[in-house]
N, C-alpha and C positions, 0 to 999 in steps of 0.2 A: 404837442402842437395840435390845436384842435383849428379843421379848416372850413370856412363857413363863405360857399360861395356868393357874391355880392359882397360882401364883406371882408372877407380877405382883400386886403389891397395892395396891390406888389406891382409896378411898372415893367418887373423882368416877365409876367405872365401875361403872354401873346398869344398863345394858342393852346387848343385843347391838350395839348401835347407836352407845354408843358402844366397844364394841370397834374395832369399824369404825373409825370418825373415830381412833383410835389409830395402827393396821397403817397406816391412810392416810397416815400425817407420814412426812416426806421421813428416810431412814434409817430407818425400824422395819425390823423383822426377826422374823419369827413363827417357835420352834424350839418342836419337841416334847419328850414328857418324856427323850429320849434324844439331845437338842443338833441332832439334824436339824433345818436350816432347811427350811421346807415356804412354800408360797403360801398366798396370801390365800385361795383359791379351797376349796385342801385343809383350810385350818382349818375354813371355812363350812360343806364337806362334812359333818366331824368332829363338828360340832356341832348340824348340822340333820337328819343322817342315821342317828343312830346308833342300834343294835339290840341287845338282848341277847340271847346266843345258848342258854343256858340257860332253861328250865320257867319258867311263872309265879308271882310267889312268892305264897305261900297267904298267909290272912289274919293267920295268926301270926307269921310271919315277916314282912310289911312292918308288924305292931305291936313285932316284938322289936328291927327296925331304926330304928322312926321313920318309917316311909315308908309311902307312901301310893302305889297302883300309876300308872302314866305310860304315855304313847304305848310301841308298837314293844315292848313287851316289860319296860319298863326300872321303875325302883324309884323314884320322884321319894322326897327328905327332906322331912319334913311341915311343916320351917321354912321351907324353900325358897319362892319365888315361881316358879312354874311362866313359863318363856318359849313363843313360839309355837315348839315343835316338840320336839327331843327335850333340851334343856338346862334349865337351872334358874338363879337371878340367890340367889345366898348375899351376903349381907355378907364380903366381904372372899374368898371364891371366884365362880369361874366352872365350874360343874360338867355 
């Protein structure tokens, strides 16, 4: 089973947690958006680490987006459920 977030689409996956319990089953395989297989460990980074490397966006710009400003620099979407750290739990993504 090769596990490709954003794409993977499963309605049972609600939180990072269970991503987890997923990569854990015997054969998963976690590839990024360029078919690189990456570790457990690198995804966790990916998702708990992540920064944006551009200015903060003003207040018109996270209204022309939908978003609402986030840890590290980053844009959270206002539908979104903010997870603990730098990712977001969407209905049918993992962003």
């Amino acid at each position: 089973m090769h596990v490709q977030p954003g794409i993977y689409d499963d309605p049972r996956i609600c939180s990072l947690d269970d991503w987890r319990e997923l990569w854990s089953q015997r054969g998963a395989v976690i590839a990024d958006e360029y078919g690189r297989d990456i570790s457990t460990e690198e995804m966790e980074e990916t998702i708990l680490c992540r920064g944006a490397c551009a200015g903060t966006w003003s207040a018109d710009e996270l209204a022309a987006n939908g978003a609402t400003s986030g840890p590290n620099n980053l844009a959270r979407h206002s539908n979104a459920t903010p997870g603990n750290g730098t990712y977001d739990m969407m209905q049918g993504e993992f962003r």
